[in-house]
N, C-alpha and C positions, 0 to 999 in steps of 0.2 A: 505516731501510730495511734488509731483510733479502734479502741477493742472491745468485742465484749470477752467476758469473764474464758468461755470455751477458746477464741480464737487465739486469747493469749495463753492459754494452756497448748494451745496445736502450734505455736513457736516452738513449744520446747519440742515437742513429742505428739504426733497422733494418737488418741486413743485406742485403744483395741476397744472393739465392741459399740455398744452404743449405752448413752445415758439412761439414766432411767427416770420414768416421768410418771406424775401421780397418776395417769390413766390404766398403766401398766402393776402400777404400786394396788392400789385398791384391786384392779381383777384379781393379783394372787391373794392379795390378803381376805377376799370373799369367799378363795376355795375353801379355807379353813373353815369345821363345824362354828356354831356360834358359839359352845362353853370354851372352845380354844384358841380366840381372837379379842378383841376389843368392837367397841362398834363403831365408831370414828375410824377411819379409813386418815381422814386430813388430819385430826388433830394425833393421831400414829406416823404421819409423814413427813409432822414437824417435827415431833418428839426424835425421828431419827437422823433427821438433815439439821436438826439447831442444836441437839441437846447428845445426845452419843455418837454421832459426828459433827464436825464442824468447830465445835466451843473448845477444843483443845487443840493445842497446835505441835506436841510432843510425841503424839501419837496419834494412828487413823483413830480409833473410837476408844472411851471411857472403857474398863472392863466392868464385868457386871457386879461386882465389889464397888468401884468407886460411885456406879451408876446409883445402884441401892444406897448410897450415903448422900446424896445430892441433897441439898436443902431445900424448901419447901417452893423455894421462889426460884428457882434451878430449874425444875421439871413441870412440864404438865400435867405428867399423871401425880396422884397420890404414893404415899408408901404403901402399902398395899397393894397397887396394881404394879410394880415397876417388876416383880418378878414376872410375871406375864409378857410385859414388855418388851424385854430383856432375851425369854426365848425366842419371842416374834423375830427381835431382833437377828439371834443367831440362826434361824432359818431363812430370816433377809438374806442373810450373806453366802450362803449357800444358793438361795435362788438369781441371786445376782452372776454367781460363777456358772451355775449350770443353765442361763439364758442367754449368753453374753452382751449383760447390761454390765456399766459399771455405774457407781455414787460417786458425783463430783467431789464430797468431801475427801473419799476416802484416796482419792486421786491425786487431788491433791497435795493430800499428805507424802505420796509416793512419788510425788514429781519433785517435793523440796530439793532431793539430790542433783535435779539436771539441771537449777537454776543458774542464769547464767547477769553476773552485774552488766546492764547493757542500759537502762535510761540515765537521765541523770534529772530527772523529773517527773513524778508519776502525781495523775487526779484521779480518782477516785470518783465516779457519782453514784447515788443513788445506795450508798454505801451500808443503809440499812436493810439491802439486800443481796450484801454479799456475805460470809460467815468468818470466823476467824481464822480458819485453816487455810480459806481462799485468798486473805488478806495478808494475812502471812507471806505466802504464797509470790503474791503479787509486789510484795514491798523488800522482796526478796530481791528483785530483779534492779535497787538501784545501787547505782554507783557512791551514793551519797546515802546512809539509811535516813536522814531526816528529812531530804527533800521529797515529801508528798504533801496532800492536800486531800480529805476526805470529806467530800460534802454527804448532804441526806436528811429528812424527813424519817423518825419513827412510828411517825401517824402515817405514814405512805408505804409500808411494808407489803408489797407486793408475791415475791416467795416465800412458801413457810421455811423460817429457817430460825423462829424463838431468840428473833435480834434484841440483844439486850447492850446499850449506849454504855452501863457500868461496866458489864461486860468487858464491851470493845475497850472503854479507857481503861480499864486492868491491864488487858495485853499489852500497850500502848506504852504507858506508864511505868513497866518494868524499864525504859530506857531515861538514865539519870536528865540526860539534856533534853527530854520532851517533859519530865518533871518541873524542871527549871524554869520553862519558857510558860508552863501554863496557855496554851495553845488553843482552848478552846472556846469557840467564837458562835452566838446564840443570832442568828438574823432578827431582826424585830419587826422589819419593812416586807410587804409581801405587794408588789407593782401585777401582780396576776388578774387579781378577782376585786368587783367593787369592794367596799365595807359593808355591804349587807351580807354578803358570801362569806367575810371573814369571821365576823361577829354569827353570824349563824354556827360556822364550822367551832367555833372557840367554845360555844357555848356548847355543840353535842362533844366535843372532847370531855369538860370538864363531869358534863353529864356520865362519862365513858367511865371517866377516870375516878370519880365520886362512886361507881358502882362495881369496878371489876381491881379496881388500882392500877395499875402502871403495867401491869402485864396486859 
């Protein structure tokens, strides 16, 4: 089977409703006056698909207690904005029920029950754009829990969803025999692009990385 991330969620079960997409995210978040919003629209639409959805796997979202305790490298906003956040959020959830959008995170949290063990090998690509809840999710589905393979690029994050690699190996890593085997493997060879393309790209990373750090 060749899937993306929805089609193998519509093995298990069709959604009710439809997705919700930053197009749809930003108009509601505009209706609000501006003292009762943020002014990022994106950097609000990561904060709720990577950071109080998605990065737990025990439950659809953080409550607004654990959300306000997050550490500094955890969240995009500040302490100080996270209570703002936090109501945006609870009116997210409401506008989601009274539009019938739903949040892939929070879906997937709610589909964990209908998983059913049926590969007995799963790859993963592009896997810095998938989030923990969906991964979960997905690794849920094997016969074997070690048999996957997770490739990805952090410099290639295409969805916002505040993919974080320490992250991902915490979740990972709870399991003793992916401890044991030390499993992760760094590519060094890139057959894509000349070395002038690579050496340019390495040098604005480092540039990236020397100015903002690793987030």
């Amino acid at each position: 089977s060749f899937l993306s991330f929805r089609e193998f969620m519509e093995t298990m079960r069709i959604p009710e409703g439809r997705e919700i997409r930053y197009s749809a995210f930003a108009n509601w978040l505009f209706r609000f006056p501006r003292h009762q919003r943020v002014d990022d629209a994106h950097r609000l639409y990561e904060e709720f698909r990577g950071v109080i959805t998605g990065s737990v796997v025990d439950k659809p979202f953080l409550s607004r207690e654990e959300y306000l305790n997050l550490g500094v490298r955890q969240s995009i906003y500040l302490d100080n904005e996270r209570e703002l956040v936090y109501t945006l959020f609870e009116k997210y959830l409401v506008f989601l029920k009274d539009n019938g959008f739903y949040d892939p995170n929070i879906l997937a949290h709610n589909y964990l029950k209908d998983i059913s063990r049926v590969y007995d090998f799963v790859v993963v690509d592009e896997v810095q754009d998938i989030t923990n809840i969906q991964l979960q999710t997905i690794l849920g589905s094997l016969n074997n829990p070690d048999n996957f393979m997770l490739c990805g690029d952090s410099n290639q994050i295409v969805h916002p969803n505040f993919f974080s690699c320490s992250s991902l190996k915490s979740m990972l890593y709870t399991s003793a025999s992916l401890e044991s085997r030390k499993v992760m493997r760094i590519l060094q060879s890139n057959f894509r692009n000349s070395r002038a393309v690579i050496d340019l790209s390495n040098r604005l990373l480092r540039i990236k990385q020397k100015r903002f750090g690793s987030i």
